[in-house]
C-alpha positions as CSV (number, residue, x, y, z in Angstrom):
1,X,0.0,0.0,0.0
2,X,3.1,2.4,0.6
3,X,4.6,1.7,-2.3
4,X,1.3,2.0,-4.5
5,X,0.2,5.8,-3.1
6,X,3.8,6.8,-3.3
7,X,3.8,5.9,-6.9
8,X,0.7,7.3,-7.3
9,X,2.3,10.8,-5.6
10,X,5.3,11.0,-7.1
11,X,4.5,13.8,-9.3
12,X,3.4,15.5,-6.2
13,X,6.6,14.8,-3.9
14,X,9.0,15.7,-7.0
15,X,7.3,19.0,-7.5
16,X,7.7,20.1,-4.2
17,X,11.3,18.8,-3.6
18,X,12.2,20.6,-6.8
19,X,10.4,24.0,-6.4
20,X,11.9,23.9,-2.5
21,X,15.3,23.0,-4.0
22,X,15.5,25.8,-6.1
23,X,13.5,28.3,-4.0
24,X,16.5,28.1,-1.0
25,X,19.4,27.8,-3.5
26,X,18.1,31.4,-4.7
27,X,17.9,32.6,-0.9
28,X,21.4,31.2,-0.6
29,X,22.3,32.7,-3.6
30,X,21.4,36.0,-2.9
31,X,23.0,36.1,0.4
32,X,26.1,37.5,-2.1
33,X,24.2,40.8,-2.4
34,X,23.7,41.0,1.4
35,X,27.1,41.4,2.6
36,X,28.2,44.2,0.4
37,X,25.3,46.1,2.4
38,X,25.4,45.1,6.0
39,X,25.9,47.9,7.5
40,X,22.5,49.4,5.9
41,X,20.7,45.9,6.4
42,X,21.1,45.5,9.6
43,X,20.2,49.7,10.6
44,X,17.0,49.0,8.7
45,X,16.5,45.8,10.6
46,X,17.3,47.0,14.0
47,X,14.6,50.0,13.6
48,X,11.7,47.7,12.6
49,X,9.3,47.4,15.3
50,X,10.1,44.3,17.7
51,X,6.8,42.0,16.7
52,X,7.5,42.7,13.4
53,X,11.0,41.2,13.6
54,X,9.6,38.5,15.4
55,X,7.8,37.7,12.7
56,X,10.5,37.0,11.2
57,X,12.8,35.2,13.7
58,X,14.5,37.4,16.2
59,X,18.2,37.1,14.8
60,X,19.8,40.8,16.3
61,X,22.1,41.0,12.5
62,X,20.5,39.7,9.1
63,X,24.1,40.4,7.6
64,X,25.6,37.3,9.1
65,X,24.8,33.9,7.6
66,X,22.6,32.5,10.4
67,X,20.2,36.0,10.4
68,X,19.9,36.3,7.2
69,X,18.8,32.7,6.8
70,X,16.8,33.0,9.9
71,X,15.0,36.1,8.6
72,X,14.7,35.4,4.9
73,X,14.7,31.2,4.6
74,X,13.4,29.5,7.8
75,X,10.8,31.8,9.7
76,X,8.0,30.7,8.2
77,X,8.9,27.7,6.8
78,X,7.1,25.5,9.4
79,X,4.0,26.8,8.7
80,X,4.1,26.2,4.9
81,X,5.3,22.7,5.4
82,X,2.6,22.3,8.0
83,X,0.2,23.6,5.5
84,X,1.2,21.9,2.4
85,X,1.1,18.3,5.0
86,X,-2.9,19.0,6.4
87,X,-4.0,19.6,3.2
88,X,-2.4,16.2,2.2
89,X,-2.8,14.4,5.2
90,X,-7.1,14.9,4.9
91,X,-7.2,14.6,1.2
92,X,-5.3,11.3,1.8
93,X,-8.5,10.2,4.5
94,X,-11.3,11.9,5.0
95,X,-11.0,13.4,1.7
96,X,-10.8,9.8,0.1
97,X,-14.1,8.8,1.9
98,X,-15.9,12.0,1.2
99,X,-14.6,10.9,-2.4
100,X,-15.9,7.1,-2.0
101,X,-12.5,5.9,-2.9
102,X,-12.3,3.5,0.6
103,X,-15.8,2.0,0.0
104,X,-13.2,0.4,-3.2
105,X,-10.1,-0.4,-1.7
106,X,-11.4,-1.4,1.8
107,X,-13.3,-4.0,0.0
108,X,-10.3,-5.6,-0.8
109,X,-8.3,-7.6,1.3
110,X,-6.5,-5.0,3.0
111,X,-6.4,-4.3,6.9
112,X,-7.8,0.0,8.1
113,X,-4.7,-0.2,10.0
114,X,-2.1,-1.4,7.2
115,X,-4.0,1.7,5.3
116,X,-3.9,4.2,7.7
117,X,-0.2,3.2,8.9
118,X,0.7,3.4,5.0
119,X,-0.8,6.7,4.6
120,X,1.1,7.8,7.4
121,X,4.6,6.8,6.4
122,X,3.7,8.4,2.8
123,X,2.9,11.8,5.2
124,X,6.4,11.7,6.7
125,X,8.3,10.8,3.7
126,X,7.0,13.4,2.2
127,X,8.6,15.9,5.2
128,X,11.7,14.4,5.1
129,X,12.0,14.4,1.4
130,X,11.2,18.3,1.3
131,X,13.2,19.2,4.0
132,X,16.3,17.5,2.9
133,X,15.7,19.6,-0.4
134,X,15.8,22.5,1.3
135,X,18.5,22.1,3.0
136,X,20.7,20.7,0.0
137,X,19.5,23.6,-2.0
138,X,20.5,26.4,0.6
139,X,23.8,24.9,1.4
140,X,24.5,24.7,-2.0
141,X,23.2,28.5,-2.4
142,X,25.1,29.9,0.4
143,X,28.3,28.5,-0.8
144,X,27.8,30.1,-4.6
145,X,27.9,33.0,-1.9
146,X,31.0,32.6,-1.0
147,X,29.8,31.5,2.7
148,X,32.5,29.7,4.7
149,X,32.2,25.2,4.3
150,X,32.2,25.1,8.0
151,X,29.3,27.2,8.1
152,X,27.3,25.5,5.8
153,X,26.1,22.5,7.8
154,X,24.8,25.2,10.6
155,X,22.8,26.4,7.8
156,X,21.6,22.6,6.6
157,X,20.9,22.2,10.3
158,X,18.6,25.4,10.4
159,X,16.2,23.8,8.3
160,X,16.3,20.6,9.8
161,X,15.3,21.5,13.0
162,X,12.2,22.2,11.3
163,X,11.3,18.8,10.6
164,X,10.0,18.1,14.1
165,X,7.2,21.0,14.2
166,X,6.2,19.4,10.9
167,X,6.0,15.6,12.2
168,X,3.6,17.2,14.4
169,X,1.8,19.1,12.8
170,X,1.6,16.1,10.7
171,X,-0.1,14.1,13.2
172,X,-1.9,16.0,14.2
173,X,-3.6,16.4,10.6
174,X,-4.1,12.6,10.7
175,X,-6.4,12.7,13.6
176,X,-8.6,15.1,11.7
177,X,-8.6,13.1,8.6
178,X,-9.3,10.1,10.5
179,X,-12.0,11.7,12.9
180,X,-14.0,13.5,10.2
181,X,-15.8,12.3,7.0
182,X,-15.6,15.5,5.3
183,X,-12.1,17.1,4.0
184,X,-13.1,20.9,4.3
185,X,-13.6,20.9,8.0
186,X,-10.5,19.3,9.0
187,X,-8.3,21.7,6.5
188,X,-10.3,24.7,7.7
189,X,-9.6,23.4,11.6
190,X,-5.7,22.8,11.3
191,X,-5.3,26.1,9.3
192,X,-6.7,28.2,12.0
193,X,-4.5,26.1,14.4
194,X,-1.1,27.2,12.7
195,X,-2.4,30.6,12.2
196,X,-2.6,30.7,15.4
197,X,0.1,29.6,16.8
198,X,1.8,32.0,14.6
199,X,-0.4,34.5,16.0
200,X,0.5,33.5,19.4
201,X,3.9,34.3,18.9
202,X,3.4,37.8,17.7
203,X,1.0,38.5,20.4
204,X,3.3,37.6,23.1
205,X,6.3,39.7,21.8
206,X,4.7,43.3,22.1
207,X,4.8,43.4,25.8
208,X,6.4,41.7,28.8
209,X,2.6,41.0,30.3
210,X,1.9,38.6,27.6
211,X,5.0,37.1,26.9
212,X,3.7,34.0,28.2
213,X,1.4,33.5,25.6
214,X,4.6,32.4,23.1
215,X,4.7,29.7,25.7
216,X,1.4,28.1,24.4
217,X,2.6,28.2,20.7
218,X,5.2,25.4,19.5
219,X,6.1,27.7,16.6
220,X,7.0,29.9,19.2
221,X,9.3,27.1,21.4
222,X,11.2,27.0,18.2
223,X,12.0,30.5,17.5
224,X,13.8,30.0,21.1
225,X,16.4,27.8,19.9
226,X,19.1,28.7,18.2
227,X,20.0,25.8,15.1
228,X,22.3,27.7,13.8
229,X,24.4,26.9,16.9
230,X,23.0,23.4,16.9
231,X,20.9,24.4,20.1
232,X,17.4,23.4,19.4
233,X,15.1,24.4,22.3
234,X,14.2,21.4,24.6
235,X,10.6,22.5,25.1
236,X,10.5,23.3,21.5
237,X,11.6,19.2,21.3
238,X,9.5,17.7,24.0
239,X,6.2,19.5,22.9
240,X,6.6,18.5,19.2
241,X,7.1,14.7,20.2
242,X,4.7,14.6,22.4
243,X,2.1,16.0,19.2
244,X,4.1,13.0,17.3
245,X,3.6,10.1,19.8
246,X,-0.5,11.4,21.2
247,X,-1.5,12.3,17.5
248,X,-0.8,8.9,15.8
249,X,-2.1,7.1,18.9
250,X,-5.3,8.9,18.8
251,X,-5.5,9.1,14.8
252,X,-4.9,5.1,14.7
253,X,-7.4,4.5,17.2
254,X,-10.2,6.7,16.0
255,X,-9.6,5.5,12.3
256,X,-10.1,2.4,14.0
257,X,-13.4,2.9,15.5
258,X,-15.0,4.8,12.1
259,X,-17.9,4.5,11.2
260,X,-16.9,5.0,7.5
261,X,-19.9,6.6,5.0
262,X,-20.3,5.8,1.9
């Protein structure tokens, strides 16, 4: 079954690796133009209001490698992945139901888990596939730049430490598509979740009285860390695993229990 949907999204995967390849190699290409204008850079960045900067990581220089990645690459790079990986994850479940594609295949000898498990695997293939793309393609981008070798891991690493947020997110897409029989709601559900969290994170940057609201936003946990230095924050860790570990145990055992509609 993992072999059959991944054939069947190939097109789909190979798009995406591609266009993420060749969207971070120009980032990482254009780095170039940054450092003959860091001085200016980073006075226009410094007198950008706080949230603002937030919004886009809160890197203090976006002349050195690890800011301007930070500011121009990875800030919102969870959230597109996270998107891109609802909208896959329900069109792969409830969106195949609401379709009456599993009222076909489930006739056939196949086990709900072996298909849901499948499914799953193809979700996080998918991650790992784009975020290795990403990372190949800035590396590769940042040293057209002339960027040091030994800081070009730190940068691969940058968009590693993504991968976790999107696992979760992941999951937690799963339980949707598994819970409902209707895509729409679940996309609609998940969507407002990453907003916000995104949200959430802005918020608690404008004064010291909210702040703790960034602490109820895993985007926020991993604006904390600092990849570049190969410091991922540990709450930013423990929260996204425990998203990974509750979300497939609740997705497999609600798809499970379904009452599927025909």
């Amino acid at each position: 079954m993992y072999g059959t949907q991944m054939a069947r999204e190939r097109g789909l995967l190979a798009g995406w690796s591609i266009g993420l390849l060749v969207y971070f190699f120009v980032i990482g290409v254009s780095y170039a133009a940054v450092k003959d204008h860091e001085k200016g850079l980073d006075r226009l960045w410094e007198e950008l209001p706080k949230p603002l900067r937030d919004a886009f990581g809160d890197a203090p220089s976006v002349s050195t490698p690890g800011g301007y990645f930070e500011a121009r690459g990875t800030s919102l790079l969870p959230l597109v992945l996270g998107g891109a990986l609802v909208a896959q994850a329900t069109r792969r479940l409830s969106g195949a139901e609401q379709a009456g594609e599993l009222d076909l295949i489930l006739s056939l000898p196949l086990r709900r888990s072996t298909y849901f498990w499948s499914h799953a695997a193809v979700g996080a293939t998918h991650a790992l596939a784009w975020v290795a793309a990403s990372a190949v393609g800035a590396m590769a981008g940042m040293a057209v730049a002339g960027v040091d070798g030994a800081d070009l891991p730190r940068i691969g690493f940058m968009l590693v430490d993504v991968l976790p947020f999107v696992l979760a997110v992941h999951a937690s897409a799963l339980w949707a598509g598994a819970a409902l029989h209707r895509r729409t709601p679940g996309i609609t559900i998940l969507a407002s979740a990453l907003a916000a969290m995104f949200l959430m994170h802005i918020v608690g940057s404008l004064d010291e009285s909210v702040e703790w609201v960034r602490w109820l936003s895993p985007y926020s946990l991993w604006v904390q860390g600092n990849p570049y230095e190969y410091d991922s924050d540990a709450g930013y860790l423990i929260v996204c695993a425990a998203y990974v570990v509750v979300g497939l145990f609740v997705s497999s055992f609600t798809w499970m229990r379904k009452d599927l509609k025909g």
